[in-house]
N, C-alpha and C positions, 0 to 999 in steps of 0.2 A: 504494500500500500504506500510505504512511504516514496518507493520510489515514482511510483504512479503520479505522484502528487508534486513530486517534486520537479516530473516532466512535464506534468502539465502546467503549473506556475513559471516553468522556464519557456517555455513555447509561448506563454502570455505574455511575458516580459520582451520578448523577442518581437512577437508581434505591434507589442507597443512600443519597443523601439524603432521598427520600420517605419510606423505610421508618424511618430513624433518624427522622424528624422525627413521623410515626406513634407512633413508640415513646415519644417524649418526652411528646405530645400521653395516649398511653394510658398510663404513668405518674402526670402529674399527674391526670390520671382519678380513677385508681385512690385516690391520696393525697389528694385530695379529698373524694372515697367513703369513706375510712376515718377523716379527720375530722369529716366530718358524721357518721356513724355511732359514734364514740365522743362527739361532743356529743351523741346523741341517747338514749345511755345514760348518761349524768353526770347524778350529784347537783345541778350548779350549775343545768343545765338544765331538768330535772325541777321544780327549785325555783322560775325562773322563770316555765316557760311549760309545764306539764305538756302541754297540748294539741301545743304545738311538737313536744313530743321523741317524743310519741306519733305523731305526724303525719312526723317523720323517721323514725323507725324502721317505719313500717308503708308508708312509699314504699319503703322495701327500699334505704336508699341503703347504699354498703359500700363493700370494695375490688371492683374488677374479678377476679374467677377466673379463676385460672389468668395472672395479668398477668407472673409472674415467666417463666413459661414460654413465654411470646410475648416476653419481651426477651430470653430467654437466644437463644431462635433467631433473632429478627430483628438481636442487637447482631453475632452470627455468618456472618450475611450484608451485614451494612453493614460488616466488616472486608475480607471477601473483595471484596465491590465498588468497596472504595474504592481499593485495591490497583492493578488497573491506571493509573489515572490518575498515580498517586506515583512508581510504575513509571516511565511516561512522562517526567515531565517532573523525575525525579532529585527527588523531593521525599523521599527520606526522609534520617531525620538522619544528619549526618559531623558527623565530629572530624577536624579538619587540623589538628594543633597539629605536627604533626611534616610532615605533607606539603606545609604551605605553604611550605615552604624548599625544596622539591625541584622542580625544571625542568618545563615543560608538559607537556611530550614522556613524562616519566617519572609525572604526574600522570593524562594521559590512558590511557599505560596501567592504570597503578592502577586508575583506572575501569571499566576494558572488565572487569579480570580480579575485582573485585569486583560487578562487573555479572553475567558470566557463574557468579559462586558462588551471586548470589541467586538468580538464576532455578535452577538446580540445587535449591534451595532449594524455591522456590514448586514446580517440580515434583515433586519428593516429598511435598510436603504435599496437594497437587491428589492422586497418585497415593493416599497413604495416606485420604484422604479419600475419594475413588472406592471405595475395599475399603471403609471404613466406611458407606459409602450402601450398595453391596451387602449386608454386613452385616443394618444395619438394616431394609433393606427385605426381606431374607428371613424374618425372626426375627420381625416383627409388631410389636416395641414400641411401645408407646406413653406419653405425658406421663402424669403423675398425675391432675393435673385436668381439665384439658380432654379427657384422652384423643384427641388427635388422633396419627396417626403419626407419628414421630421421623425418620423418615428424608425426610419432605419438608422440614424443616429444613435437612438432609445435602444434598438433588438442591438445593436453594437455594444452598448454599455451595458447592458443586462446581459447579454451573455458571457460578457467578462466578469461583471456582477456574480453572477453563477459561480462562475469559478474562484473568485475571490469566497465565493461564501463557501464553496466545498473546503477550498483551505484552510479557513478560519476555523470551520468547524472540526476537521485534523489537527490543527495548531492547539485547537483547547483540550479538545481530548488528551493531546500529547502531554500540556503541559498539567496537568492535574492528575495523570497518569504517573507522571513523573513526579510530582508533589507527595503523591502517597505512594507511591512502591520505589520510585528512587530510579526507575530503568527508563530511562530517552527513548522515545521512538521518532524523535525530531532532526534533522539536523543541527550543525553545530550553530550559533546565531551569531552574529556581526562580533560581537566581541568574544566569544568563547573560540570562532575559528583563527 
């Protein structure tokens, strides 16, 4: 199981790394597009090389349409993908300013019972997410520009959702398992590796 989980948290991270990296790459796109395109309407340029600016502007260079709208959904999906992985290997951020004076024993529970609030956590968000793709997906909306449907943005974060909530719910069993019998079935986490 463990390893099951841990491939699939890694195949998510992966995925949301292409996508964020996607997003980055069509970003500077876009800002690129939109400085060529205001050089190619400037006085300075005009001034210089009237043919230049005429020759940018009738290549159509710009911003990319609709670029805000394919980051709003894909930065939405590279949060929920990244999720499992963080999950797994205890990477998201503590404050021990008060619990590092406290006994293992009273640490590792700590753990187990803030382990099992986040996943309570990730599952209502997963579930409230699930109503919102249903939502969505009945009611037809769509983006402004692009007009594509809103809710495959939604089945995109829910399915990662999904899998962010399989691990969470692995990560608490693990760590409560571990809490009372002592034996790991987790990997090692950010600081232990």
């Amino acid at each position: 199981m463990k390893t099951a989980i841990e491939r699939l948290a890694r195949a998510m991270a992966v995925l949301g790394g292409v996508v964020l990296t996607a997003l980055v790459v069509l970003t500077c796109v876009s800002v690129l597009g939109r400085g060529l395109n205001s050089m190619g309407h400037s006085d300075w340029l005009s001034a210089v090389s009237q043919s230049l600016a005429d020759g940018l502007i009738a290549a159509g260079v710009g911003p990319i349409t609709g670029d805000f709208e394919l980051v709003e959904a894909g930065i939405a999906f590279a949060i929920f993908a990244f999720l499992p992985i963080c999950q797994l290997y205890a990477g998201h951020a503590t404050v021990d300013v008060f619990t590092s004076r406290l006994s293992d024993r009273v640490n590792t529970w700590l753990m187990a019972f803030w382990d099992v609030v986040l996943t309570l956590v990730i599952l209502l968000i997963t579930w409230r997410l699930g109503a919102g793709l249903a939502d969505k997906f009945g009611n037809g909306e769509t983006t402004f520009l692009l007009q594509f449907p809103i809710w495959w943005s939604y089945a995109a974060s829910f399915a990662a959702a999904v899998v962010a909530s399989v691990t969470a719910i692995y990560c608490s069993v693990g760590r409560v398992t571990y809490a009372v019998t002592g034996r790991s079935i987790l990997p090692p986490s950010g600081a232990d590796a």
